[in-house]
Backbone as JSON Lines, residues from 0, in Angstrom:
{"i":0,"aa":"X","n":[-3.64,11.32,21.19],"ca":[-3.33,11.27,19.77],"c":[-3.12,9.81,19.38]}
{"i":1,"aa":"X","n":[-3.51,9.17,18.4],"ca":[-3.77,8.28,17.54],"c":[-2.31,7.92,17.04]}
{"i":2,"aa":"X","n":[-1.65,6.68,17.31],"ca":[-0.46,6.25,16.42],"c":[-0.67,4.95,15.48]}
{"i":3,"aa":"X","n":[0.12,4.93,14.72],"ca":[0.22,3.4,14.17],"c":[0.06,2.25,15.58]}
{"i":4,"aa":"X","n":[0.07,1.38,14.98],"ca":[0.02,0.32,15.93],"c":[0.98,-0.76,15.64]}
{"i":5,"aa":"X","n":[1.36,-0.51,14.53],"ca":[2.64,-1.48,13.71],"c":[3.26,-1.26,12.65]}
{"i":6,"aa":"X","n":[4.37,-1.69,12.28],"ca":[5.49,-1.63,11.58],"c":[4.47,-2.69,10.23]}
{"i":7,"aa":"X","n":[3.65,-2.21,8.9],"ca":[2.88,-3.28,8.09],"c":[3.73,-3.94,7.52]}
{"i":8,"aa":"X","n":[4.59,-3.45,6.58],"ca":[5.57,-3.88,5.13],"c":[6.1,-2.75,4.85]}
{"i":9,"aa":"X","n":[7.36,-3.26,3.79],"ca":[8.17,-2.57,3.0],"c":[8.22,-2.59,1.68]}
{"i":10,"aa":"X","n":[8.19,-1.47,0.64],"ca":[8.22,-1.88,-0.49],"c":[9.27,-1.52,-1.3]}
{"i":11,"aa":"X","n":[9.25,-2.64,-2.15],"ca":[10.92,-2.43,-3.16],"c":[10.73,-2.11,-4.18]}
{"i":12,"aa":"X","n":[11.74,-1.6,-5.41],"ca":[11.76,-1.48,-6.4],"c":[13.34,-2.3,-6.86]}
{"i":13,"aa":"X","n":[12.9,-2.74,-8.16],"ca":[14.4,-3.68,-8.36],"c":[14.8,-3.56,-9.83]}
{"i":14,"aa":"X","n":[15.81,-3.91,-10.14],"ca":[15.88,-4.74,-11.32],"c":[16.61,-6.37,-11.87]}
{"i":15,"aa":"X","n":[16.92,-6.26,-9.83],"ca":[17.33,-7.87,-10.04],"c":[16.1,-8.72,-9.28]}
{"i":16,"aa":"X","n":[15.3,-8.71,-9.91],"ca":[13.5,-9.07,-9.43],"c":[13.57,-10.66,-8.73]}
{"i":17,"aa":"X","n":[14.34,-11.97,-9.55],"ca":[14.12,-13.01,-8.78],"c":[15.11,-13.19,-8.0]}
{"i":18,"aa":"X","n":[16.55,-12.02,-7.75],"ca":[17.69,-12.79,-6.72],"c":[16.54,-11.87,-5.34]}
{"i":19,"aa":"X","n":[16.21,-10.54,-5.39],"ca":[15.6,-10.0,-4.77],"c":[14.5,-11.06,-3.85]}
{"i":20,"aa":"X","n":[13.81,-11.72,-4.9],"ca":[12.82,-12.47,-3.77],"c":[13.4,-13.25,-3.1]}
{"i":21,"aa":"X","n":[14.2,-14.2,-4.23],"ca":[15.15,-15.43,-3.14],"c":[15.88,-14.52,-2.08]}
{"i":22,"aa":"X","n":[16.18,-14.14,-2.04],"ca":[17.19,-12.95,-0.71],"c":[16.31,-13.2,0.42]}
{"i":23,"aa":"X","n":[14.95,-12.51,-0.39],"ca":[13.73,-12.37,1.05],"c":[13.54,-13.52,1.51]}
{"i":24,"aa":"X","n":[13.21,-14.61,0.59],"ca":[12.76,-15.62,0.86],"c":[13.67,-16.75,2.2]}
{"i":25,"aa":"X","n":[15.06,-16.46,1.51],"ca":[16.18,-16.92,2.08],"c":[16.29,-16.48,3.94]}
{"i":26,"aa":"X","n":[16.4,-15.13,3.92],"ca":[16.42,-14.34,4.76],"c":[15.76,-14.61,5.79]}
{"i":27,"aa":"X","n":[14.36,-14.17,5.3],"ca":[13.08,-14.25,6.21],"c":[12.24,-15.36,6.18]}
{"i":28,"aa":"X","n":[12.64,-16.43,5.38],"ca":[11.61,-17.63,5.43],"c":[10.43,-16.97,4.55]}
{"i":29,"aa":"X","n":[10.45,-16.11,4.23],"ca":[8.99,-15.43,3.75],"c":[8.42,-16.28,2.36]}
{"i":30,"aa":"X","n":[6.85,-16.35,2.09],"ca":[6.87,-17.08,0.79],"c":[6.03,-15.88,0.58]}
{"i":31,"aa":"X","n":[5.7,-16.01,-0.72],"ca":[5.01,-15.42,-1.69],"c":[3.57,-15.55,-1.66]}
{"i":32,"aa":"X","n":[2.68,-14.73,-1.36],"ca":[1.27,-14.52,-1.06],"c":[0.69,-14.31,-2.86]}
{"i":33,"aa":"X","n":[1.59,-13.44,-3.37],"ca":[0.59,-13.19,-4.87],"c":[2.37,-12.94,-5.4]}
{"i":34,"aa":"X","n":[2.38,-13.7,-6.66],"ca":[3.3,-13.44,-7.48],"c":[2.96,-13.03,-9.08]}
{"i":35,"aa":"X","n":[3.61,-12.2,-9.68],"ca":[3.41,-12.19,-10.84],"c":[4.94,-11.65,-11.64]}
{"i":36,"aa":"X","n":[4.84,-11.75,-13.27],"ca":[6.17,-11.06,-13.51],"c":[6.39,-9.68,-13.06]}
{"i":37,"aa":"X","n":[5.59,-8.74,-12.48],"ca":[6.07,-7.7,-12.38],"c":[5.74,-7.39,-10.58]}
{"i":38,"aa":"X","n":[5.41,-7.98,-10.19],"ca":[5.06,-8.02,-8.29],"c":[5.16,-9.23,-7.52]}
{"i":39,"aa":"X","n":[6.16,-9.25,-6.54],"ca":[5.38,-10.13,-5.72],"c":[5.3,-9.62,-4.77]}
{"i":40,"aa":"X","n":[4.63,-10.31,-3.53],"ca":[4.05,-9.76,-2.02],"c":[4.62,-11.3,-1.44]}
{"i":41,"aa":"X","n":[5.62,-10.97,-0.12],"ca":[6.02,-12.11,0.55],"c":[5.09,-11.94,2.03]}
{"i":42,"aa":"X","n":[5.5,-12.88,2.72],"ca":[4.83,-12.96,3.69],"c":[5.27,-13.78,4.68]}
{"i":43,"aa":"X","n":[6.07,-13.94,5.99],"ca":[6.56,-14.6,7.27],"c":[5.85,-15.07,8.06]}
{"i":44,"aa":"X","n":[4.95,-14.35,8.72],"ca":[4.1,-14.04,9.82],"c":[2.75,-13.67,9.86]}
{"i":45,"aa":"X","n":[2.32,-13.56,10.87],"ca":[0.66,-13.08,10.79],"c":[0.16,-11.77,9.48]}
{"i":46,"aa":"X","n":[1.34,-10.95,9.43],"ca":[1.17,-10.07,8.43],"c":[0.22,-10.27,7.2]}
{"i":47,"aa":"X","n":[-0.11,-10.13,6.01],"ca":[-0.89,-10.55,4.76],"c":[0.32,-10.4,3.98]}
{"i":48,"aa":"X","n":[1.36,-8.95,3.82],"ca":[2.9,-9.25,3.08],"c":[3.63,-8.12,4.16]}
{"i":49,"aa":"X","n":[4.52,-8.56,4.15],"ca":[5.76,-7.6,4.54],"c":[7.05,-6.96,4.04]}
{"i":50,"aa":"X","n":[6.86,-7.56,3.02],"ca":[7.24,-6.99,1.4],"c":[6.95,-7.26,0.35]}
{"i":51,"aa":"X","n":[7.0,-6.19,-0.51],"ca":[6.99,-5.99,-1.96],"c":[7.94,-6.19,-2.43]}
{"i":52,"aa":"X","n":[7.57,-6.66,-3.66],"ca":[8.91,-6.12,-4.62],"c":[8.2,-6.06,-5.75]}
{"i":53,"aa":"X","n":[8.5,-4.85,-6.63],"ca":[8.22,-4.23,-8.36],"c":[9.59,-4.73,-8.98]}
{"i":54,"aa":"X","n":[9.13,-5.89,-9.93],"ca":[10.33,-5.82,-11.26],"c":[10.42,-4.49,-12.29]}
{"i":55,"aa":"X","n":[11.19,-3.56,-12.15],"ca":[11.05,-2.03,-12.96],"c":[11.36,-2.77,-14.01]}
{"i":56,"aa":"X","n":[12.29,-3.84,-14.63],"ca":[12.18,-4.53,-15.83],"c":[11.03,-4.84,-16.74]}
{"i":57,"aa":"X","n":[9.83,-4.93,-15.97],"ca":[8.65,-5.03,-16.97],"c":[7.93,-3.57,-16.68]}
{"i":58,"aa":"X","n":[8.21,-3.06,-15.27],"ca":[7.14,-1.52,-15.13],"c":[7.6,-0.75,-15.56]}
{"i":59,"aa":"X","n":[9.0,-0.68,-15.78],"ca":[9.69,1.0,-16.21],"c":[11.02,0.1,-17.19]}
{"i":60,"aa":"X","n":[10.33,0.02,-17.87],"ca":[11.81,-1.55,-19.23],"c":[12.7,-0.29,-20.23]}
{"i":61,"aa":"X","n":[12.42,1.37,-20.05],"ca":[13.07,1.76,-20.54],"c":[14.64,2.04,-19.52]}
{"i":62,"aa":"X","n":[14.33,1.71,-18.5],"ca":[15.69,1.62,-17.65],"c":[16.49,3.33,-18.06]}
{"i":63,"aa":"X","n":[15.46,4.22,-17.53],"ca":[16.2,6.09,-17.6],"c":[17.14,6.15,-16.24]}
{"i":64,"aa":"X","n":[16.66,4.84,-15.53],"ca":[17.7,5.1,-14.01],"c":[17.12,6.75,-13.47]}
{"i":65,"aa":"X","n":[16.4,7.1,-13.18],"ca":[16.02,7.7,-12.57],"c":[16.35,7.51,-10.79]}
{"i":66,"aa":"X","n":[16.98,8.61,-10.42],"ca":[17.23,8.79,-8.78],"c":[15.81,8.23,-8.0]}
{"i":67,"aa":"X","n":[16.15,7.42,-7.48],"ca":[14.67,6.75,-6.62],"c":[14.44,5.38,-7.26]}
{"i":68,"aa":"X","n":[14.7,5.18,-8.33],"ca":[14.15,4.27,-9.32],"c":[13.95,3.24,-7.99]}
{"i":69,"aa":"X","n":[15.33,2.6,-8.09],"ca":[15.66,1.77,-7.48],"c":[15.68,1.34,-5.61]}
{"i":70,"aa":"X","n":[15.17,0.38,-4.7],"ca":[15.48,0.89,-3.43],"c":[13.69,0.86,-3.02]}
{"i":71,"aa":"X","n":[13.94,1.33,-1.89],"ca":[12.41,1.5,-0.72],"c":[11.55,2.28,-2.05]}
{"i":72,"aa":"X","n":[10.31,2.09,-2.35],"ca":[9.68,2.99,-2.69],"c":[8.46,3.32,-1.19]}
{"i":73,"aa":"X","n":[8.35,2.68,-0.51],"ca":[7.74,3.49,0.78],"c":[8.02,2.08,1.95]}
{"i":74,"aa":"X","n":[7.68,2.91,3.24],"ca":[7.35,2.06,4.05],"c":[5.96,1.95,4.82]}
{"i":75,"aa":"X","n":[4.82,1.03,5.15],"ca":[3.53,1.38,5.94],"c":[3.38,0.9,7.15]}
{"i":76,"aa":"X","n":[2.64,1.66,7.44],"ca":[2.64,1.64,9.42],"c":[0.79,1.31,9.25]}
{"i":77,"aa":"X","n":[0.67,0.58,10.08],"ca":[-1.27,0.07,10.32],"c":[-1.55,0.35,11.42]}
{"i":78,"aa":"X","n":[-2.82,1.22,11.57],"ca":[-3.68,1.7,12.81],"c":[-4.32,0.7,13.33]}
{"i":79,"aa":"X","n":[-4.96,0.41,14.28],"ca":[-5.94,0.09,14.54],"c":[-7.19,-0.91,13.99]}
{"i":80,"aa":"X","n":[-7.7,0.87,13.47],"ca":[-8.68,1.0,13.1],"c":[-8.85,2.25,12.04]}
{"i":81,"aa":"X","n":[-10.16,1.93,10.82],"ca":[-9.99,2.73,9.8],"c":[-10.73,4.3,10.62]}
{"i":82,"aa":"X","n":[-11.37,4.41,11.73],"ca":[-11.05,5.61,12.26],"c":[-10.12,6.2,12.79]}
{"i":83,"aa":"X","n":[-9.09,5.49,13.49],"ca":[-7.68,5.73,13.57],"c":[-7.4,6.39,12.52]}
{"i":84,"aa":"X","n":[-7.4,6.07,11.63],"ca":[-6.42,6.34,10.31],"c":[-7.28,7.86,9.7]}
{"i":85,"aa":"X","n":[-8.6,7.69,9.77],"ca":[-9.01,9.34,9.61],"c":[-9.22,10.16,10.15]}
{"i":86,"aa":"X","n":[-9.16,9.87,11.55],"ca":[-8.98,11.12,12.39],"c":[-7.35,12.24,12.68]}
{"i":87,"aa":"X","n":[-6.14,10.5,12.22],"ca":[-5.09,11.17,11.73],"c":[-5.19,11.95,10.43]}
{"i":88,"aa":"X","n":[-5.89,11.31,9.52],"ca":[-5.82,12.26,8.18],"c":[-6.26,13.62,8.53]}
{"i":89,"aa":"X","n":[-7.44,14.21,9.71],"ca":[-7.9,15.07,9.7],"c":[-7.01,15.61,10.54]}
{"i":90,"aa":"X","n":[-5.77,15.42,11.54],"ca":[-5.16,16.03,12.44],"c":[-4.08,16.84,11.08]}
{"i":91,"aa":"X","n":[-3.72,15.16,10.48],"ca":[-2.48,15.91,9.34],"c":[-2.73,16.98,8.69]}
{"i":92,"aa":"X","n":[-3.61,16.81,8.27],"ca":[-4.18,17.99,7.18],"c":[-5.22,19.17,8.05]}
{"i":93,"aa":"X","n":[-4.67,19.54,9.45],"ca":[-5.33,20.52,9.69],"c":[-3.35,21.06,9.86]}
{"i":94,"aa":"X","n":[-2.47,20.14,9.85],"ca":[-0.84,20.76,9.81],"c":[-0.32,21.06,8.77]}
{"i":95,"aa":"X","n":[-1.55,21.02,7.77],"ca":[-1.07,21.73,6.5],"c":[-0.2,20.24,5.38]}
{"i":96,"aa":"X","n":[-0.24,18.92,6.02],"ca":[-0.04,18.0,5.0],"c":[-0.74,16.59,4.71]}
{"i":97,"aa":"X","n":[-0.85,16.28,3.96],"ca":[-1.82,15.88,2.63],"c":[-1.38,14.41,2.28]}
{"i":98,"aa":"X","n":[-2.11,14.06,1.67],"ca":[-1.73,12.68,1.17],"c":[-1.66,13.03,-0.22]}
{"i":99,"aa":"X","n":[-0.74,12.23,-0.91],"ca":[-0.72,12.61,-2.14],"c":[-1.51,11.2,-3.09]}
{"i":100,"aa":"X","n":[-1.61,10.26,-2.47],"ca":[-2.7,8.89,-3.02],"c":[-3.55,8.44,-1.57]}
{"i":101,"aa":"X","n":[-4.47,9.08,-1.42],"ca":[-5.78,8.16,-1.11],"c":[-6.31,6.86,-1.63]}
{"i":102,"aa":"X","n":[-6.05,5.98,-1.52],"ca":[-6.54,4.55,-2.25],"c":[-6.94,3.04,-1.06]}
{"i":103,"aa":"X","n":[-7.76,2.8,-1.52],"ca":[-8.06,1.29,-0.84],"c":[-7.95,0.21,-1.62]}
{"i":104,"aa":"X","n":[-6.39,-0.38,-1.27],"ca":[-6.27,-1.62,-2.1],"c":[-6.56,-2.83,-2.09]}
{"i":105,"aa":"X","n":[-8.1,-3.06,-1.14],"ca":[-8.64,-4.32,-1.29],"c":[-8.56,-4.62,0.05]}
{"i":106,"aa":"X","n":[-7.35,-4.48,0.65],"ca":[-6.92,-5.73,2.01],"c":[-6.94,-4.31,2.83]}
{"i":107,"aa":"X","n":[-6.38,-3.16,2.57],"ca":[-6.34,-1.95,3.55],"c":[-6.68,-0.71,2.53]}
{"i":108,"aa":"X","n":[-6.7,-0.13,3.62],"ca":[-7.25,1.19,3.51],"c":[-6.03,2.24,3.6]}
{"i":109,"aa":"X","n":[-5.62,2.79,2.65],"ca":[-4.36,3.61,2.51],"c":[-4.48,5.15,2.7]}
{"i":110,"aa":"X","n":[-3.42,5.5,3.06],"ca":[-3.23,6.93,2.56],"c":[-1.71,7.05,2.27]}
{"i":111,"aa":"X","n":[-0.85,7.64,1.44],"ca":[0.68,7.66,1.07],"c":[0.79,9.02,1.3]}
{"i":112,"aa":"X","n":[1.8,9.88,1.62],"ca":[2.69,10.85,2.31],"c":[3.69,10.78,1.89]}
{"i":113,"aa":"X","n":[4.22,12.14,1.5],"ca":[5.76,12.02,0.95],"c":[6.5,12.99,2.12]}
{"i":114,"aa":"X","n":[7.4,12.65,2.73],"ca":[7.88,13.74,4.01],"c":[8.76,14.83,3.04]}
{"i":115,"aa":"X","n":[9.47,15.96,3.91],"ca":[10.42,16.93,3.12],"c":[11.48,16.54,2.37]}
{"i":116,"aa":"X","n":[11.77,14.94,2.61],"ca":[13.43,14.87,1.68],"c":[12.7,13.68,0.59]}
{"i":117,"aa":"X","n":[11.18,13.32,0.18],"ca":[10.92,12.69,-0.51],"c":[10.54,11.5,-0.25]}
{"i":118,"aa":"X","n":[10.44,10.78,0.93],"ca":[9.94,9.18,1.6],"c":[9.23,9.82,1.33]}
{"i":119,"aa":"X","n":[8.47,8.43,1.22],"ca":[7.32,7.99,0.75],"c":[6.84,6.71,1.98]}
{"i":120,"aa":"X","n":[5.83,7.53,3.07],"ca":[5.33,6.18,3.53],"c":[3.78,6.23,3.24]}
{"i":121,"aa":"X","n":[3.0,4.89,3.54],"ca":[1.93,4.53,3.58],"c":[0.96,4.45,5.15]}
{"i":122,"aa":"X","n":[0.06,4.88,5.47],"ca":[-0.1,5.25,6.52],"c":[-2.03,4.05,6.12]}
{"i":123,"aa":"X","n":[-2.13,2.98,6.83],"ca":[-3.09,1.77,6.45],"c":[-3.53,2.15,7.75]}
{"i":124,"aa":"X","n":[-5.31,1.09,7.45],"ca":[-5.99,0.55,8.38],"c":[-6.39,-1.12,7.8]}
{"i":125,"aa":"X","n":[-6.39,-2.28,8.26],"ca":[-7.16,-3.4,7.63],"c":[-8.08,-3.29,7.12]}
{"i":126,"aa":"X","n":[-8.73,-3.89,6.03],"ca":[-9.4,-3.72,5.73],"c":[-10.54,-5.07,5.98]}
{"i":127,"aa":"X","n":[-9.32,-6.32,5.98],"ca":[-9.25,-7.85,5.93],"c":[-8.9,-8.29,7.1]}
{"i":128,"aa":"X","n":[-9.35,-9.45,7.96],"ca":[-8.62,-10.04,8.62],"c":[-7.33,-10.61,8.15]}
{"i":129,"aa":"X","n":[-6.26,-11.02,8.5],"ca":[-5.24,-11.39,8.18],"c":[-5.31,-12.78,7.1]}
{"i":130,"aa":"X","n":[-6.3,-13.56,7.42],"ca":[-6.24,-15.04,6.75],"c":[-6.99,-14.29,5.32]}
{"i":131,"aa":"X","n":[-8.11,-13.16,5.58],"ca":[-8.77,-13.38,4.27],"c":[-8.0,-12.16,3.4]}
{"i":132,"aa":"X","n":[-6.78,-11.34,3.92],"ca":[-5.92,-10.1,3.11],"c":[-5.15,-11.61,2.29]}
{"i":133,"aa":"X","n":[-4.67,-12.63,2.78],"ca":[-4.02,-13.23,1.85],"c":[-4.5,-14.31,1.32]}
{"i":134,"aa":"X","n":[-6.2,-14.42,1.61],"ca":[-6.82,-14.66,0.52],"c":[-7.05,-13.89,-0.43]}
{"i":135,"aa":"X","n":[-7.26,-12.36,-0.34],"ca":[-7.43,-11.79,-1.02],"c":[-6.0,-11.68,-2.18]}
{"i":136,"aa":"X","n":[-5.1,-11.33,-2.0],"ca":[-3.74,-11.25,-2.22],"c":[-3.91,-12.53,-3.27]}
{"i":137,"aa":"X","n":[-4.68,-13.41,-2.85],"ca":[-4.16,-15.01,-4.45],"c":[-5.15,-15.04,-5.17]}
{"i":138,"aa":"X","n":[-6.21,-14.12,-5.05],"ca":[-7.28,-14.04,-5.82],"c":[-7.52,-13.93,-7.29]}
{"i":139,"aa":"X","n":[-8.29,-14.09,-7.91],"ca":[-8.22,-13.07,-9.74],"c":[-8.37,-11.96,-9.58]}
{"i":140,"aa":"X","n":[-9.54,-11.68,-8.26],"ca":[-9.94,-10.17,-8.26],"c":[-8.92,-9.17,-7.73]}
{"i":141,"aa":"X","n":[-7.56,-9.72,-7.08],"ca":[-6.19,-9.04,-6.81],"c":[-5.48,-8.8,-7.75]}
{"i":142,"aa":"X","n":[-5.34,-10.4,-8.92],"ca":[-3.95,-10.03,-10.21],"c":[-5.37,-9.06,-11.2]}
{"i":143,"aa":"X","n":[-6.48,-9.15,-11.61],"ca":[-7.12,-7.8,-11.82],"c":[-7.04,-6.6,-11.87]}
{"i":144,"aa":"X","n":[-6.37,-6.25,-10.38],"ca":[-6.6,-4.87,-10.2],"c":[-5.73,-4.89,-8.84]}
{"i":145,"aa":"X","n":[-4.32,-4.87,-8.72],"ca":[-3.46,-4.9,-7.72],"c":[-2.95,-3.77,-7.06]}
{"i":146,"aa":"X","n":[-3.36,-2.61,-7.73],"ca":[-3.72,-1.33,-7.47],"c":[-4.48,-0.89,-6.21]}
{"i":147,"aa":"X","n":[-5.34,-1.06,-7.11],"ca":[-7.24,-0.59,-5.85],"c":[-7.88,0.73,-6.58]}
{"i":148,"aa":"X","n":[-8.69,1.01,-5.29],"ca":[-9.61,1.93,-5.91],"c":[-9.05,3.35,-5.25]}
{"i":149,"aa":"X","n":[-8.99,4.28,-5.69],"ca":[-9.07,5.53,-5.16],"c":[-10.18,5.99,-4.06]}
{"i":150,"aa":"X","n":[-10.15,6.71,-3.33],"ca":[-11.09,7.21,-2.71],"c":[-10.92,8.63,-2.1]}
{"i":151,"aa":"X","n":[-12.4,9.06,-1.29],"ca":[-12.24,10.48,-0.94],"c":[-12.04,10.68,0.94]}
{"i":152,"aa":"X","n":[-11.27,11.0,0.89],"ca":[-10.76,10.63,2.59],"c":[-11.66,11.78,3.15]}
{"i":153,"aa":"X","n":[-11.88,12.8,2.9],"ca":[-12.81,14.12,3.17],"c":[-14.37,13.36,3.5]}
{"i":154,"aa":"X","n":[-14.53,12.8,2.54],"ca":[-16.3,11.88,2.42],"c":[-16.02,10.86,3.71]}
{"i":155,"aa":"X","n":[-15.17,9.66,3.07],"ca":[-14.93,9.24,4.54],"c":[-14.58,9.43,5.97]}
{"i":156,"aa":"X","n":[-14.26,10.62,6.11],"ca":[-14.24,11.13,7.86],"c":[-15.75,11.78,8.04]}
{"i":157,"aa":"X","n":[-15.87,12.31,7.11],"ca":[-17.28,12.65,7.41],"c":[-18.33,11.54,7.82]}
{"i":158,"aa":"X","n":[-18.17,10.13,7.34],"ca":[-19.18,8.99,7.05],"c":[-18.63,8.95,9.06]}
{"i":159,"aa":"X","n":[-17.17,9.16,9.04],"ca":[-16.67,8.1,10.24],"c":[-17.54,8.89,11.27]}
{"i":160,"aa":"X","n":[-17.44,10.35,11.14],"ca":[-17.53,11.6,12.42],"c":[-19.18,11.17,12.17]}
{"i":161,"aa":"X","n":[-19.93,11.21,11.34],"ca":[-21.44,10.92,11.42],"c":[-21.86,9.4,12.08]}
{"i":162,"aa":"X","n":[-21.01,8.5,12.52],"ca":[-21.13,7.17,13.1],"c":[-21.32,6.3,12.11]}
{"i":163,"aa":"X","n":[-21.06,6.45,11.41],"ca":[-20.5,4.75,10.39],"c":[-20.07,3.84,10.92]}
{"i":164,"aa":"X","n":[-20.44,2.89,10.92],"ca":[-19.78,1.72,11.19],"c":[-18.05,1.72,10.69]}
{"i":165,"aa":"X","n":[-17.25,0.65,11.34],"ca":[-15.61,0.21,10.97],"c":[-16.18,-0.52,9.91]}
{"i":166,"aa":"X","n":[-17.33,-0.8,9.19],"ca":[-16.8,-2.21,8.14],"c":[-17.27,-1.27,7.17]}
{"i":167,"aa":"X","n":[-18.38,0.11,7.17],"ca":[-18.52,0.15,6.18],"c":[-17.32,1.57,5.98]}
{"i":168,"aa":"X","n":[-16.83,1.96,6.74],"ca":[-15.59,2.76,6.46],"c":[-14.17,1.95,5.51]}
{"i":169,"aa":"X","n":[-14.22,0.6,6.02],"ca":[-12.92,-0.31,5.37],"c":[-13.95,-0.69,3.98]}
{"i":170,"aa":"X","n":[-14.91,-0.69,4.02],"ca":[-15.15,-1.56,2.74],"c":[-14.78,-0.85,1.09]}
{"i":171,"aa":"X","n":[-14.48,-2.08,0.14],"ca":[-13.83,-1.45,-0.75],"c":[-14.49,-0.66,-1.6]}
{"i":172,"aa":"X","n":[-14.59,0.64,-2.06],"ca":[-15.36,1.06,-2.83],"c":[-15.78,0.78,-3.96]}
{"i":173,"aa":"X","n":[-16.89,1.31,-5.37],"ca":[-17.06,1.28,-6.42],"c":[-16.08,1.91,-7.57]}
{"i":174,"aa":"X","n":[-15.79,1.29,-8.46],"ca":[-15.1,2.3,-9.34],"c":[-14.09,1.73,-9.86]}
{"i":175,"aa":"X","n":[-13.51,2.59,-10.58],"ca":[-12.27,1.92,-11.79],"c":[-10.49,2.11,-10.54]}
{"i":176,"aa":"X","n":[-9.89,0.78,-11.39],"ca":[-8.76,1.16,-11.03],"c":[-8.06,2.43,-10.91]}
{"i":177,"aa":"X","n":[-7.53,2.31,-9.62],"ca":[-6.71,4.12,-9.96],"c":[-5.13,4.16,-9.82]}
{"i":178,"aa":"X","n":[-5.04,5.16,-10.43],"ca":[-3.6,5.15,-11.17],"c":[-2.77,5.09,-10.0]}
{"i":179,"aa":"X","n":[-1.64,5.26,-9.82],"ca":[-0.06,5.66,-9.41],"c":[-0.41,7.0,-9.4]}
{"i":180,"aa":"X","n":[-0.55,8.23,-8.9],"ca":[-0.25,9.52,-9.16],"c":[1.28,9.67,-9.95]}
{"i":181,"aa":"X","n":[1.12,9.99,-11.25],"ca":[2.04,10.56,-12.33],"c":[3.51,10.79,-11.76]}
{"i":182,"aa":"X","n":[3.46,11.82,-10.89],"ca":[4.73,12.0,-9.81],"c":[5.68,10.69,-9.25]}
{"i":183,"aa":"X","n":[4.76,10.04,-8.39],"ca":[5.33,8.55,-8.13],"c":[4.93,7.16,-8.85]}
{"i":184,"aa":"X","n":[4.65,7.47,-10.2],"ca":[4.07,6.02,-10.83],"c":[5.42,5.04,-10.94]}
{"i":185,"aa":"X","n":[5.29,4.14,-10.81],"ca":[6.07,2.57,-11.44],"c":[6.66,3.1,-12.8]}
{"i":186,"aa":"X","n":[5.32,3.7,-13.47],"ca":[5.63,3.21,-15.2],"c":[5.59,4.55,-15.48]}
{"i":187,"aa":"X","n":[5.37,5.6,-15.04],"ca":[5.92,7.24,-15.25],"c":[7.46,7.43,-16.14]}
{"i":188,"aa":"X","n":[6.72,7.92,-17.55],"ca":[8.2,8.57,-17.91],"c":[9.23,9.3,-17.34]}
């Protein structure tokens, strides 16, 4: 059986957005790979980021304090390889659980999972070598679309189980930004 291979990043949600980074920054030496007013991505080590942080001040500025708001919004673990990562999708989901966002955000290849009490982790493959995820990360084509693209994890195990290549399994797909699923969005009423 197929495990992670590492501990990727953590992601935050805040509303004290710049003591939050200085903390990290302070902490971990970490600098900032892509900043903006409402994200940044730090970075220590070989990693591309090892944390997030969301200012909910500009994503969610009506401040309802919602339970969760605040705190981890997930943690991600990185395979391997992007067959790693779908042959787990096909083990999970023959146990009856699911990803609730399929998405490839440029640098990896995602799938998100919510367990029984509501975590939320991210379950990656690279998509990038490490130097070019945080090239990618300072790009236009990142503050663009910091999201990613959605995709169909069903199509892709099939591409993997038919012998696809690893690059064209990681590569980023065609198509429009895709949302937050409604349930766990940033900016969800």
């Amino acid at each position: 059986m197929t495990v992670p291979a590492r501990l990727a990043h953590i992601f935050y949600m805040t509303r004290r957005y710049e003591a939050m980074i200085q903390w990290y920054r302070t902490v971990f030496k970490a600098e900032p790979v892509h900043a903006d007013p409402a994200l940044t991505f730090l970075a220590f080590d070989e990693e591309n980021h090892r944390f997030a942080i969301a200012n909910l001040d500009i994503l969610r500025p009506d401040g309802d304090g919602r339970p969760g708001d605040i705190g981890v919004n997930h943690v991600a673990f990185t395979f391997h390889r992007g067959g790693d990562l779908l042959e787990t999708y096909a083990r999970l989901k023959a146990a009856g659980i699911e990803p609730y966002w399929p998405v490839h955000h440029g640098m990896t290849l995602s799938l998100y999972y919510q367990d029984p009490d509501g975590n939320r982790i991210e379950l990656q493959a690279d998509a990038l070598s490490p130097e070019a995820a945080v090239a990618f990360l300072a790009s236009p084509i990142f503050a663009a679309n910091p999201i990613g693209v959605r995709y169909d994890p069903d199509r892709l195990l099939a591409e993997h189980r038919a012998g696809a290549a690893e690059a064209t399994l990681l590569r980023l797909p065609e198509g429009p930004p895709s949302a937050v699923p409604v349930e766990h969005a940033l900016t969800a009423d």
